[in-house]
N, C-alpha and C positions, 0 to 999 in steps of 0.2 A: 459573514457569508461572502464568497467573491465570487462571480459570475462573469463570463466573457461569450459574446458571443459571435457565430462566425455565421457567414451566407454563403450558400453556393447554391448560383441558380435560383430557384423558386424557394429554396428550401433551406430555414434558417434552422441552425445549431447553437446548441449552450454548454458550456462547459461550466462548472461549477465546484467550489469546495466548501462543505458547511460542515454546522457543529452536529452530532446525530449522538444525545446521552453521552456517556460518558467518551465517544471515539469521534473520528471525521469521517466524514466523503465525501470521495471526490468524483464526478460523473461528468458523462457525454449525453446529452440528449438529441430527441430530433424532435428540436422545438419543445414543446413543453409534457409529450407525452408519452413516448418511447424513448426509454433508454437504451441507449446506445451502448457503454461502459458504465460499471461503477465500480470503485475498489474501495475498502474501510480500511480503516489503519487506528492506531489506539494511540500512539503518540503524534501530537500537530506538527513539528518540527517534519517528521517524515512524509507527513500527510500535505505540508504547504512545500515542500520539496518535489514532490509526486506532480501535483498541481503545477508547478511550475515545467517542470518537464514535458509533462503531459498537454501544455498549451504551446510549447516550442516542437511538441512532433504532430501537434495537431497543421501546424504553421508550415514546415516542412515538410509532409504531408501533401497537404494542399499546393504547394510549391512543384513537389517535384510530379501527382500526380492531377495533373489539372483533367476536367471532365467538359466534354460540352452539355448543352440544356438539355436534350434528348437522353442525357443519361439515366437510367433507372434509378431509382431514388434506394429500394431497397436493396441494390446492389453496391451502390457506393456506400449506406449506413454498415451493410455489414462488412464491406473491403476495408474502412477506417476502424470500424471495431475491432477485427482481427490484426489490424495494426498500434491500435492501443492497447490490446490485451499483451500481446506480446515485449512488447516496450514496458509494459505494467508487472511480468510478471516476473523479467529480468531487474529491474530495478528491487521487486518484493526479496528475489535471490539474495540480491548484492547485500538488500540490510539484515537480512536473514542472519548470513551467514556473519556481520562484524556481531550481530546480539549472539550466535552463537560461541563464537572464539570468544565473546568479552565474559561469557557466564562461562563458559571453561577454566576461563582462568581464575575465576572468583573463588570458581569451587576448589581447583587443585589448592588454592589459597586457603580456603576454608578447613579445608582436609588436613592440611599439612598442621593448621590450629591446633584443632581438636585432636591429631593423634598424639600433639604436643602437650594439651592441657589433661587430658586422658593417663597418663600417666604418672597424675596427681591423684587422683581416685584411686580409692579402696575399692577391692571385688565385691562388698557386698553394696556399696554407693550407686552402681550399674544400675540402671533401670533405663527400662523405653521410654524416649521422649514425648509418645503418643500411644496412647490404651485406647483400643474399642471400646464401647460403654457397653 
């Protein structure tokens, strides 16, 4: 589990990414009780990628929008929240879419096999790969 955590003003924040079954997450909190973000991911490699990201826009963030003490507490958790969700959801796109173009290409691959090996088979050898019971 890796945990960072951040202060502004009165009011400390944690960032974190753990192991949850078989996937990760990675979250924003305020302090230890409300969450602020969370997002799941099923492979680590993306998930400690995320994490890292998402502690560099926490940083810049906090850099480019600085708040005095008087600031609303529930207004700044949800200003940074709608700023990590979006940052969060652009990055989800981006690997979205290499898993999408990489299983397109497996398939046209696979397709191309099978209409190959397919024409080694007798019409009456044809059967469904999967029966109802």
């Amino acid at each position: 589990m890796k945990v960072k955590t951040y202060k502004n003003g009165k009011n400390n924040y944690t960032a974190y990414l753990k192991d949850l079954g078989t996937g990760w997450e990675a979250g924003f909190t305020n302090g230890v009780s409300k969450p602020i973000f969370v997002g799941n991911f099923i492979h680590a490699s993306e998930a400690n990628e995320w994490y890292n990201l998402m502690t560099s826009e926490i940083t810049k963030f906090n850099k480019k929008f600085t708040v005095g003490s008087n600031c609303p507490s529930q207004w700044f958790t949800s200003f940074i929240g709608c700023h990590l969700y979006k940052h969060y959801y652009n990055f989800v796109n981006r690997v979205l879419s290499q898993h999408s173009r990489r299983y397109e290409q497996i398939m046209e691959k696979e397709t191309k096999k099978y209409r190959q090996m397919s024409k080694n088979w007798y019409p009456g050898e044809k059967t469904p790969f999967l029966k109802a019971s």
